[in-house]
C-alpha positions as MATLAB code, in Angstrom:
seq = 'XXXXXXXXXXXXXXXXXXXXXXXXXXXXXXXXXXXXXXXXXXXXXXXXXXXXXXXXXXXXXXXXXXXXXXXXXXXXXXXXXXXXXXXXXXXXXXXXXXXXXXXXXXXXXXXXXXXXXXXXXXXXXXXXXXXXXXXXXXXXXXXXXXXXXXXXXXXXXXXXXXXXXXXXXXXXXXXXXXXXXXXXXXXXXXXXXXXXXXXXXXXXXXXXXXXXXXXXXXXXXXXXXXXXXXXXXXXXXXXXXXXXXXXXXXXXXXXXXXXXXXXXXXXXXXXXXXXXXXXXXXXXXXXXXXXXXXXXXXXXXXXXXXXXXXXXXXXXXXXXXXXXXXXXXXXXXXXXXXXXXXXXXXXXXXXXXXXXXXXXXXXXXXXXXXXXXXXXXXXXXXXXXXXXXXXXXXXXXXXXXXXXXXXXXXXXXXXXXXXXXXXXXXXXXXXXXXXXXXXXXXXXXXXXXXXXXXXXXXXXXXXXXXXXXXXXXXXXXXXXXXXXXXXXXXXXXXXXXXXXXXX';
ca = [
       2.519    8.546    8.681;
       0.425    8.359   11.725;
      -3.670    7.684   12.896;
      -3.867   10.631   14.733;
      -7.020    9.587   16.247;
      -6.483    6.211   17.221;
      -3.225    7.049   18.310;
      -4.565    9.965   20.177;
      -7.472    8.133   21.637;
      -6.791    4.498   21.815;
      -3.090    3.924   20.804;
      -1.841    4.968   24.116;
      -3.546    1.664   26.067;
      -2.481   -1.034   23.848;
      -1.507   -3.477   26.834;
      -2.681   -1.813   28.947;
      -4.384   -3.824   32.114;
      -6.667   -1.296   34.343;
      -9.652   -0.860   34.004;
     -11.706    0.683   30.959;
     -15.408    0.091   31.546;
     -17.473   -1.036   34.523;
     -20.392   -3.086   33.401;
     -23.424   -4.439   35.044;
     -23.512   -6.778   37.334;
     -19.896   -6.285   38.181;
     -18.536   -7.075   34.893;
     -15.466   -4.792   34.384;
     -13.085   -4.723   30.673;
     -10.054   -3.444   31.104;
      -8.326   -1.367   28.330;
      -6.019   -4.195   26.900;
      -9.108   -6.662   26.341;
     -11.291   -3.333   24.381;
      -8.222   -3.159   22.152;
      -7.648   -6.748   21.647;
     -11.052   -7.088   20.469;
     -11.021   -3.774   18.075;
      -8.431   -5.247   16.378;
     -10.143   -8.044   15.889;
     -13.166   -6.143   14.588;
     -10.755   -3.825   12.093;
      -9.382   -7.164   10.496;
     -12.649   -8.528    9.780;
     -14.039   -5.345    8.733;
     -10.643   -5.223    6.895;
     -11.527   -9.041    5.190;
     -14.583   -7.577    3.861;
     -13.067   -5.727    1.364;
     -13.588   -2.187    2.878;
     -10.663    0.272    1.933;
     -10.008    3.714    4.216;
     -12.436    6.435    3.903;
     -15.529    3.765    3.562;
     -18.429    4.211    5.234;
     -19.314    1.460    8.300;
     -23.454    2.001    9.327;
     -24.142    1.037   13.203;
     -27.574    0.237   14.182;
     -27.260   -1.594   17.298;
     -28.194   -1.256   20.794;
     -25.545    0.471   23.126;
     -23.012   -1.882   24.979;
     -19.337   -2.240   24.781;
     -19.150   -4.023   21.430;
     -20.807   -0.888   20.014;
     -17.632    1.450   21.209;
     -15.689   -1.001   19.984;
     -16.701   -0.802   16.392;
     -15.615    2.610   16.753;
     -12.335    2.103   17.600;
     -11.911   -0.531   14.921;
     -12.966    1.636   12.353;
     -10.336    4.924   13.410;
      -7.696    2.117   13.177;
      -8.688    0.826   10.088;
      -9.118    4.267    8.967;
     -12.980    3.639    8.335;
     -15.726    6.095    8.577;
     -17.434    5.492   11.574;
     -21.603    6.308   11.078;
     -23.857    5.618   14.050;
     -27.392    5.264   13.672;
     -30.199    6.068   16.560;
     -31.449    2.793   17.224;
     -35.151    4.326   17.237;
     -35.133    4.680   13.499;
     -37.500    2.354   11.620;
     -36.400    0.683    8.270;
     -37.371    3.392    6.101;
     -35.190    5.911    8.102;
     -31.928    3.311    7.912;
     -32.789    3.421    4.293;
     -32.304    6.508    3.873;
     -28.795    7.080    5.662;
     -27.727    3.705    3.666;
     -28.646    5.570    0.669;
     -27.522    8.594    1.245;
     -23.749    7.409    2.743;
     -23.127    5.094    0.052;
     -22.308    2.500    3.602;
     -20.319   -0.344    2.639;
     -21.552   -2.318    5.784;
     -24.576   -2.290    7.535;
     -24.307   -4.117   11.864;
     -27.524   -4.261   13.225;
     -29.213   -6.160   16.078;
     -30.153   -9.592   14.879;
     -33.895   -8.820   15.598;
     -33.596   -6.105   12.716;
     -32.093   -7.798   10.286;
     -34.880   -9.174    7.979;
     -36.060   -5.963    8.632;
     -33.028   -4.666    7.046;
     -31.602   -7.025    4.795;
     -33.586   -5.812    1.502;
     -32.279   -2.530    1.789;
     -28.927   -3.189    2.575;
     -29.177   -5.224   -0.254;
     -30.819   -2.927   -2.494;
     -27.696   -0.087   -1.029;
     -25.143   -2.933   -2.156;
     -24.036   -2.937    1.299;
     -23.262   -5.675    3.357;
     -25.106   -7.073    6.159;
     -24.024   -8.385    9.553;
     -25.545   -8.519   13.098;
     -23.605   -7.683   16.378;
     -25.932   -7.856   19.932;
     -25.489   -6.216   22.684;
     -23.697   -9.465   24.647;
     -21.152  -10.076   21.877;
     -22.623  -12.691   19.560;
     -23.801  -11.991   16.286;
     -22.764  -12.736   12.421;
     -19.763  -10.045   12.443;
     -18.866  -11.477   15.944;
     -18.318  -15.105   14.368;
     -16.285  -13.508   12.082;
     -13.735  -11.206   13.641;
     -13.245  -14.178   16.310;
     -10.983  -15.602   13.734;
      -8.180  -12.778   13.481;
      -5.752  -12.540   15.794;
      -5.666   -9.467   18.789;
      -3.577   -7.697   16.304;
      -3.867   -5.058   13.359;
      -1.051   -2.602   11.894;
      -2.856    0.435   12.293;
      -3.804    2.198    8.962;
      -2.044    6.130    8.478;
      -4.328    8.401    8.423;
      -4.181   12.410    8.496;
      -5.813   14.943   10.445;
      -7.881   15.658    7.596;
      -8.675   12.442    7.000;
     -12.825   12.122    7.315;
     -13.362    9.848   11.304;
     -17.076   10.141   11.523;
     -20.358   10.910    9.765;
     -22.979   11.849   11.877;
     -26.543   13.154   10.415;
     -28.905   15.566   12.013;
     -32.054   15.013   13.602;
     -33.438   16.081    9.938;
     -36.200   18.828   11.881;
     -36.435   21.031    8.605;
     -36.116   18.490    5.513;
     -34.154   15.557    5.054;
     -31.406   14.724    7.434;
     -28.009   15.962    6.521;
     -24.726   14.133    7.093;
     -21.964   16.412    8.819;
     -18.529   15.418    8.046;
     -16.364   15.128   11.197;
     -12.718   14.948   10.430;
     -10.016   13.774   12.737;
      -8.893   16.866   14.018;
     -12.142   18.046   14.280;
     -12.754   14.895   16.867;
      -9.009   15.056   18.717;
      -8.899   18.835   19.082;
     -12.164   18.993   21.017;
     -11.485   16.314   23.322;
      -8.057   18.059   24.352;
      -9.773   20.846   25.208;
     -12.660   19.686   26.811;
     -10.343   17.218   28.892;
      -8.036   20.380   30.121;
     -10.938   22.935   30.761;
     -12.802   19.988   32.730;
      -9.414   18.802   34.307;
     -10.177   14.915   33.923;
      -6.888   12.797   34.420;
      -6.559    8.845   34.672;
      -8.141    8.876   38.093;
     -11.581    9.832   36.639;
     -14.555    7.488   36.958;
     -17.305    9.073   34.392;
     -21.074    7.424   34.836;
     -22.302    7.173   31.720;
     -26.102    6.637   30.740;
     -26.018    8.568   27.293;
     -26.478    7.123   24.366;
     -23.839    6.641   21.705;
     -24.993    7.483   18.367;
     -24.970   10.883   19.437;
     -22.098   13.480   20.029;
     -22.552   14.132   23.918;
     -22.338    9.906   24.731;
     -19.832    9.087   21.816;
     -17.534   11.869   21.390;
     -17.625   13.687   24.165;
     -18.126   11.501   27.049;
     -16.505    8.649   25.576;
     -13.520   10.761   23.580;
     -12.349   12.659   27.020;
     -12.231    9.402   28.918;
     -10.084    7.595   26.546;
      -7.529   10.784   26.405;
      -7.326   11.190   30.107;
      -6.936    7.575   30.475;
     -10.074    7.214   32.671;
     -12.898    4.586   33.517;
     -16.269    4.433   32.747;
     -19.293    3.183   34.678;
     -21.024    2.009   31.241;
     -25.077    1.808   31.920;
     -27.133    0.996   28.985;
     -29.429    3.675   29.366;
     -30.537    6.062   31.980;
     -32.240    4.295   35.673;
     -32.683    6.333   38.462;
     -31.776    3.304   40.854;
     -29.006    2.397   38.712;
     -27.402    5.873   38.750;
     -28.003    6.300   42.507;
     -26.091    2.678   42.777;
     -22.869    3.545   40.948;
     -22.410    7.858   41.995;
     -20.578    6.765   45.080;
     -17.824    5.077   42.870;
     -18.275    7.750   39.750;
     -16.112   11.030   40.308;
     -18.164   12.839   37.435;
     -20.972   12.174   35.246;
     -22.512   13.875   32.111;
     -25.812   13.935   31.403;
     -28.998   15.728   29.568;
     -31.779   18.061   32.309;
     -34.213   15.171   31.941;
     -31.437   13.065   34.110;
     -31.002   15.768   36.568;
     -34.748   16.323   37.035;
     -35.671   13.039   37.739;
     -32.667   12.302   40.257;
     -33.413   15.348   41.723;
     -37.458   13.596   42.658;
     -35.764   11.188   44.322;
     -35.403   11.638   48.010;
     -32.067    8.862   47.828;
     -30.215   11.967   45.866;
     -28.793   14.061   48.077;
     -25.398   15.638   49.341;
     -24.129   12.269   50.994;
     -24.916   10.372   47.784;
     -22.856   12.641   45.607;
     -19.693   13.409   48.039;
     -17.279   11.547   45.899;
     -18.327   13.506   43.233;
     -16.139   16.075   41.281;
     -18.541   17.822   38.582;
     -22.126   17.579   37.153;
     -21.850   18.149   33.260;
     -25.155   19.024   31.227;
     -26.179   20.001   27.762;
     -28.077   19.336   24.414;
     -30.999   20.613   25.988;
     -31.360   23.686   28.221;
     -30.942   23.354   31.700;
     -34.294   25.463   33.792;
     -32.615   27.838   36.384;
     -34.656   26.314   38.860;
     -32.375   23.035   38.404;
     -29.351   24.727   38.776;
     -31.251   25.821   42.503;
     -32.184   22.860   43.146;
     -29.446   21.134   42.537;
     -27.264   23.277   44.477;
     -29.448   22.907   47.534;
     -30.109   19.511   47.327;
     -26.572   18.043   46.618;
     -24.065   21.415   47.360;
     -23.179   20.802   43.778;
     -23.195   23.347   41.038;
     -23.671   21.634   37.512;
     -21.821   22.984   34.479;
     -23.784   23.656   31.416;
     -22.261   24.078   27.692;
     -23.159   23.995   24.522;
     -22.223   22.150   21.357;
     -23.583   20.831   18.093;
     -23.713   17.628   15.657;
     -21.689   19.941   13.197;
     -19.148   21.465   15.842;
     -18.960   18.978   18.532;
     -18.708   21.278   21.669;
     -18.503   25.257   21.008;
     -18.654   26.851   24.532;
     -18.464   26.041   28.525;
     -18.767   27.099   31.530;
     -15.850   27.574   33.545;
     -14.921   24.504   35.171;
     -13.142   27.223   38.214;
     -15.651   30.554   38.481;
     -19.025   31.319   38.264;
     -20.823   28.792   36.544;
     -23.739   31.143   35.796;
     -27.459   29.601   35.307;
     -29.391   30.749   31.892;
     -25.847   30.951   30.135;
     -23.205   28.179   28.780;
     -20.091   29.996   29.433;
     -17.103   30.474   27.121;
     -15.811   29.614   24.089;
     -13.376   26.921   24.612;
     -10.006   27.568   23.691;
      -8.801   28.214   20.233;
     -12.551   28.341   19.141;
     -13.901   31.838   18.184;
     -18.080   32.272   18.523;
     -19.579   35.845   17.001;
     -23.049   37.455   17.492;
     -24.037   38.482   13.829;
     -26.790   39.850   12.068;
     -28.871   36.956   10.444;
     -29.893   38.970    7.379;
     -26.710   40.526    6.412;
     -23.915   38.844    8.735;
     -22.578   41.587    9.901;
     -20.918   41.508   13.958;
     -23.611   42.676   16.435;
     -21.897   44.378   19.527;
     -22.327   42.883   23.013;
     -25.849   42.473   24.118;
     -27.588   42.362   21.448;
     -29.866   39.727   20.089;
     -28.423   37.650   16.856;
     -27.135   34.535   14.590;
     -24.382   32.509   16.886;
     -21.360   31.653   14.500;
     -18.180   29.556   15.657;
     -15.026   28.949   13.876;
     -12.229   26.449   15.409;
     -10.663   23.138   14.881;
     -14.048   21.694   16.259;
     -16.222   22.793   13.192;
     -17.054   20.414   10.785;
     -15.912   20.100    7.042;
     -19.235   20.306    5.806;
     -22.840   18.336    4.794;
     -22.189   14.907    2.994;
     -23.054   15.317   -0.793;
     -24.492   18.806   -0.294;
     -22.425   21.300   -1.206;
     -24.930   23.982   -1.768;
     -26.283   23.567    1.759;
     -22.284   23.344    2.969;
     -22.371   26.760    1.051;
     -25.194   28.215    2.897;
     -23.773   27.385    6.510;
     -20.357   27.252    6.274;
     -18.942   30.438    5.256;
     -15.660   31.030    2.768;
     -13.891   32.508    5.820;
     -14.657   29.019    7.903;
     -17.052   30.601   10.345;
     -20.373   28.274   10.466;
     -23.667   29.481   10.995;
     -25.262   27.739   13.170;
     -29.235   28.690   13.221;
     -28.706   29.099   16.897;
     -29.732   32.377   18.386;
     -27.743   33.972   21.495;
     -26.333   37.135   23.124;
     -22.809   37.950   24.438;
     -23.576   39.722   27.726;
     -21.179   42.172   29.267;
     -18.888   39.655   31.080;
     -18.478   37.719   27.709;
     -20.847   34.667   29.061;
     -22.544   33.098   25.917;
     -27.157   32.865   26.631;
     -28.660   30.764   23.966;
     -32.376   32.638   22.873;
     -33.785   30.006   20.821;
     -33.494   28.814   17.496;
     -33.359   31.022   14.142;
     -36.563   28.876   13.010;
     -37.944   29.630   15.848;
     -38.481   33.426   15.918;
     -41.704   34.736   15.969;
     -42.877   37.112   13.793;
     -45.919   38.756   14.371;
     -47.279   41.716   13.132;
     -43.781   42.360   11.574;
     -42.088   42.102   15.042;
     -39.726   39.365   16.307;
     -40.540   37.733   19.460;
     -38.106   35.428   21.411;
     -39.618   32.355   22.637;
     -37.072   32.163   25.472;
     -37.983   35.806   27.341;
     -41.396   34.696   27.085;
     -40.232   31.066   28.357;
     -38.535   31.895   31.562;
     -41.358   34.358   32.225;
     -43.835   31.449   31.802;
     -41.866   28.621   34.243;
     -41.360   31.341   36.899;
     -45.153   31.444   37.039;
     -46.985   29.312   40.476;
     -48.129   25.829   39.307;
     -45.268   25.291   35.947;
     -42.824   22.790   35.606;
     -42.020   24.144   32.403;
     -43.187   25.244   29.276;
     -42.912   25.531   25.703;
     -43.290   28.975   23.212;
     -44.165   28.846   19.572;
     -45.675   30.715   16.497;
     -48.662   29.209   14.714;
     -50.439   30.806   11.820;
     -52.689   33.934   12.491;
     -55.400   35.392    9.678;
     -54.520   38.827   10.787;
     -51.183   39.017   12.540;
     -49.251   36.247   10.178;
     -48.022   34.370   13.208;
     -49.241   34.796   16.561;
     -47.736   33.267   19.991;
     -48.908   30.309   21.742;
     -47.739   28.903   25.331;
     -47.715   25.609   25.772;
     -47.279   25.293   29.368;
     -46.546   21.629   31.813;
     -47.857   21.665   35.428;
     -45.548   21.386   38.433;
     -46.498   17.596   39.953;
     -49.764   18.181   41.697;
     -50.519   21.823   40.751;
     -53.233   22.856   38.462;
     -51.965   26.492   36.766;
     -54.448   29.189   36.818;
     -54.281   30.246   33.668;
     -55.960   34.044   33.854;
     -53.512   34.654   36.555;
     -50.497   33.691   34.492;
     -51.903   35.962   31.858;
     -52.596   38.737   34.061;
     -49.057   38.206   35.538;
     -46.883   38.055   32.775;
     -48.824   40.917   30.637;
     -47.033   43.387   33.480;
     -43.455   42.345   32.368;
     -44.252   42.031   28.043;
     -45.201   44.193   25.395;
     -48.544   43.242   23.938;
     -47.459   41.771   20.718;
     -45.613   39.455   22.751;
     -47.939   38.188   24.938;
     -49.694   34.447   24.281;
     -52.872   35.050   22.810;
     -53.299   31.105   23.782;
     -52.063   28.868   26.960;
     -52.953   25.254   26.731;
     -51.408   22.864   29.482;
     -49.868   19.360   28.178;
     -48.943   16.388   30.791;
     -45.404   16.708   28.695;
     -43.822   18.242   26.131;
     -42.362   16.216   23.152;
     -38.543   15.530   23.389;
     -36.261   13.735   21.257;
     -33.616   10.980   22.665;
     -31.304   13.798   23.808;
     -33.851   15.736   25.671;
     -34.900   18.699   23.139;
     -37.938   20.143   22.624;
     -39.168   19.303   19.401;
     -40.755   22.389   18.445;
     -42.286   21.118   15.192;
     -44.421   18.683   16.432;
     -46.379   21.417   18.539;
     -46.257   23.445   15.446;
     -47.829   20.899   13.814;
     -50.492   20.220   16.532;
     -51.489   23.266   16.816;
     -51.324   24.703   13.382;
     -55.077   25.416   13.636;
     -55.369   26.995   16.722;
     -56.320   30.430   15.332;
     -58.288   29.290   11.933;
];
């Protein structure tokens, strides 16, 4: 019996001497030395007593030791569970609890931070830095480059990754094998990469667009990496004349795009702009286009369903959508109250079904019950429309309808009114509690650099193009809005703020 993934992925370079990653200051690793060390890193984990199907809890900073760990643990047929390296010790507790992790890595500076709840979790403790040394590094430096690699099946559970926890406690989505391999095939055929690739890569890795989707495609076509620890302008603008692609989320876009350095003889040697898990402004997509003579792809994905749709990598890659369903995955428009199939056009729930979606939440199978339907569609909480030439428009999320006087409101046709408006960068629609209405609409609105919005022109402007109800009955102007590490709007938090607005 075979490892489908590591075979899939990793299996294929064993030996092999090109180049894997590019590392600052010139450093490079080729494939042969990643997989010598993984090996390594599976035996020790291996020595520790974990069995296939345990869980292995990463907390450490990105770097090529951290990918590493991930290969070790498909080979060793481990459960590979990456932790943001923002959360604080009571969050780590949590996922420790929750996961029932048989090992804990962190950065050394965290681990008396650590240690008590590892130990409370009966899970054991070890450090791995970002250059290599560390407790677990000690360790695996004692096995040899070598590990028979442990059969595993397609169903087999590869990954546990947990939500950004926005509406209650965090859930853990169960990524099988398949569920990993199948989307990378596909995203490495509609994308076309091939061995000559070179993907810049500033995302971070506890996170499905850095981990598996970047990372996955790579390894399958056989590519390099340019492997930055996290986004610089100057260090992005140094390595795009050796990258032939890059990935990355709008904030990268926008601020490359601010510097005068970024232009059309910078990115030449470039093949294709990638960007999702956030929406991309239309403006962008102008700008970008004018600026470099590049057109960036946008698609869409999920924690739960790795990526769902694209847009096409030859046609029009059309701003405000994200394309396609990839192949062999099937996306619906249904109604959120009683599921049934809206027709094309209109407003509703977005539900996928594939070999990408997910086998369900980790120790919650009433919540699996509530999203993941008997007939394996999942519902995804995302709203969208289908137009007429079967291009995919995401509307917002389901928790984020407004509903105001008993009518829904959109955030995002009130959104793109908003950043088309003289004087916005961008801006930022929610609901807050009204006495009379139940919710009413707020815009939260960011200046363009320099500009200073006039606000009673706005609302004398966009009143021409919206039905009362929909119009903000408040515009306040932040210097940002809040974001999470992958770019999002977190809506929440200006619920929360202003919650009182209309008391």
């Amino acid at each position: 019996m075979a490892n489908p993934l590591y075979d899939g992925l990793f299996g294929q370079h064993v030996g092999r001497d090109t180049v894997f990653l590019h590392l600052p200051d010139e450093r490079t690793l080729t494939y042969a030395a990643f997989l010598d060390m993984a090996a390594q890193y599976a035996a020790a984990l291996t020595d520790m007593g974990l069995a296939p199907g345990d869980r292995v809890a990463v907390q450490i900073a990105k770097s090529p030791h951290a990918l590493v760990i991930y290969a070790a643990c498909a080979q060793a047929g481990l459960v590979f569970l990456p932790l943001n390296t923002a959360y604080t010790a009571d969050e780590v507790a949590y996922f420790l609890e929750n996961s029932g992790a048989r090992v804990v890595l962190v950065d050394s500076g965290k681990r008396d931070a650590i240690l008590p709840i590892a130990d409370r979790c009966r899970a054991q403790l070890e450090t791995l830095d970002a250059d290599g040394t560390g407790s677990f590094a000690t360790k695996a430096a004692g096995f040899p480059p070598h590990y028979d690699t442990v059969p595993r099946s397609e169903d087999d559970l590869a990954a546990l990754l947990y939500t950004s926890g926005t509406t209650g406690r965090s859930k853990g989505a169960m990524l099988s094998q398949k569920n990993l391999l199948s989307n990378a095939r596909a995203l490495q055929s509609e994308w076309r990469f091939t061995a000559q690739d070179v993907l810049l890569h500033a995302l971070p890795i506890f996170h499905t667009h850095g981990l598996f989707v970047a990372t996955n495609i790579t390894l399958l076509a056989g590519g390099q990496m340019i492997f930055l620890p996290k986004f610089s302008v100057d260090q992005m603008i140094d390595a795009l004349p050796r990258a032939t692609t890059m990935m990355g989320v709008p904030t990268f876009y926008t601020r490359l795009l601010a510097d005068n350095r970024f232009d059309a003889a910078l990115t030449r040697h470039m093949r294709l702009f990638i960007s999702g898990s956030a929406p991309l402004l239309a403006e962008t997509h102008v700008q970008f286009e004018r600026q470099t003579g590049h057109r960036i792809l946008e698609r869409y994905g999920m924690t739960e369903t790795n990526m769902i749709t694209s847009n096409p990598y030859d046609g029009e890659r059309r701003a405000g959508t994200v394309g396609f369903p990839l192949p062999d995955v099937e996306v619906k428009i249904t109604d959120s109250t009683t599921g049934a199939t809206l027709p094309r056009g209109a407003i509703g729930e977005i539900e996928v079904r594939g070999p990408n979606v997910f086998q369900g939440y980790w120790q919650m199978p009433d919540k699996t019950a509530e999203e993941l339907r008997p007939d394996g569609f999942f519902i995804t909480g995302d709203l969208g429309q289908i137009d007429a030439d079967g291009y995919l428009s995401i509307v917002g999320r389901n928790k984020d309808l407004i509903i105001s006087g008993g009518y829904n409101i959109y955030p995002k046709e009130i959104e793109l009114l908003l950043d088309a408006e003289a004087g916005i960068l961008e801006s930022a629609v929610i609901g807050v509690p009204h006495p009379d209405f139940g919710e009413s609409v707020v815009g939260v609105l960011v200046a363009a650099p320099g500009q200073t919005p006039d606000l009673d022109a706005i609302r004398s402007s966009i009143g021409t193009s919206l039905a009362r109800f929909k119009q903000p009955q408040k515009l306040v102007v932040l210097p940002e809005l809040p974001r999470n590490t992958m770019g999002k709007v977190q809506k929440k938090a200006l619920r929360e703020q202003f919650a009182d607005v209309f008391a």
